[in-house]
N, C-alpha and C positions, 0 to 999 in steps of 0.2 A: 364492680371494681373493688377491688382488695384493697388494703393499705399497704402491703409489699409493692404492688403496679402504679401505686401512687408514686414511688421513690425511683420509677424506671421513667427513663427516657429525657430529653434535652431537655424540657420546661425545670424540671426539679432541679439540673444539674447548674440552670443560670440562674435559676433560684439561689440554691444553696451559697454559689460563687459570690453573687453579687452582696447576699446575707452576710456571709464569712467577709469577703472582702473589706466594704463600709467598716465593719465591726472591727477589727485589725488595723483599720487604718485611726481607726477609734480610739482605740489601746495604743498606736503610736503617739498620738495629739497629748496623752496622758505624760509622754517623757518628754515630748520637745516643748511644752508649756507647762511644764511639771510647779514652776513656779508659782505661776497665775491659779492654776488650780486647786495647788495644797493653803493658796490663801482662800478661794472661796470654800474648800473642803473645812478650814479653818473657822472660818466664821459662822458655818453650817454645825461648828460643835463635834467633829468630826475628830477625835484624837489620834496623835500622830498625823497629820493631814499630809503630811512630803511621805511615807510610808504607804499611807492608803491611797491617794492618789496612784502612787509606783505599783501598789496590789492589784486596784483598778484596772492600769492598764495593762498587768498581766493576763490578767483575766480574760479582759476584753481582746485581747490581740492574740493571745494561744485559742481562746475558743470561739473567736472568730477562724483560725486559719484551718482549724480543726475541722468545721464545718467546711469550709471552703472545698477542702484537699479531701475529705473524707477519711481523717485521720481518726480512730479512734471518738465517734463522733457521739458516743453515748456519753462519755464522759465532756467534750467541749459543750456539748449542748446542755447538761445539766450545772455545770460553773457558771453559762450564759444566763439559764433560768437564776440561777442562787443568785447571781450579782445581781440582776435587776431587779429581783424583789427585795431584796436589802437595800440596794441604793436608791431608788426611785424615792420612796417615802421619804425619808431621808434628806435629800439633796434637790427636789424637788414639791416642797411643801408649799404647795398656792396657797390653802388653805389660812397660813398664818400671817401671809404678804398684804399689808396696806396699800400698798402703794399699786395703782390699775394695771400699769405699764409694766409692771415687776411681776404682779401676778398674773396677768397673761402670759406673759413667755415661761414662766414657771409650769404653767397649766399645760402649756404648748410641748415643754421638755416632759413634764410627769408624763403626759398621754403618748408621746413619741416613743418613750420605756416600755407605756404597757404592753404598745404594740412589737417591741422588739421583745419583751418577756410572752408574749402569746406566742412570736413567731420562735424562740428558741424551744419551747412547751410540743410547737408540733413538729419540729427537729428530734427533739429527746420522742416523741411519739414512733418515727420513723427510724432511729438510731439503729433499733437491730434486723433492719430489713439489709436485702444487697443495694448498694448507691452503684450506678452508674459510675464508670471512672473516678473510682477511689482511689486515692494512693494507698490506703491503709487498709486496716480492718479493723471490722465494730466491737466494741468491749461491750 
């Protein structure tokens, strides 16, 4: 099996869906609680927090739909990778956390990221093959 045949057929296509989907809906949570977040973005040391929060769920919500739709999916899937290796360290630092209950759910979100920054990594891998039911085409 090739890595073009890997990107054919249903399995990838509710893959990609369900990926882009969550993700998008992800990037929404960022304007309708834009509040709540540019305060923990804030206290995360995060300047401009109402700004970056708003960038976040740009990000997150075009290269989620990007994926989804099979828009242009080199580039969604490469903004996917970039935010989450920026953000994760960043906004999910266990490491620094005293408190148990605070750093487990920290550790919980960090690892949640790596795994959405692996799975955007074998998106950008796949980007210039044909997708099944694209709306677009790959850059």
């Amino acid at each position: 099996m090739t890595i073009e045949t890997v990107a054919d057929g249903i399995p990838f296509l509710v893959g990609r869906i369900s990926f882009g989907v969550v993700l998008a809906l992800m990037g929404l949570n960022h304007f309708t609680g834009l509040g709540g977040m540019s305060g923990y973005a804030a206290a995360k040391g995060v300047p401009a927090p109402r700004l970056a929060v708003a960038a976040s769920g740009v990000a997150l919500a075009g290269g989620g739909l990007s994926i989804a739709f099979g828009i242009y999916p080199l580039v969604g899937a490469a903004v996917l990778a970039l935010f989450f290796l920026a953000v994760t360290p960043v906004m999910h630092d266990f490491w620094t956390v005293e408190d148990p209950e605070r750093r487990q759910s920290e550790l919980t979100d960090f690892m949640k990221n790596v795994t959405l920054f692996g799975a955007a990594l074998v998106f950008l891998a796949v980007a210039d093959t044909a997708w099944p039911y694209a709306l677009g085409v790959g850059l």
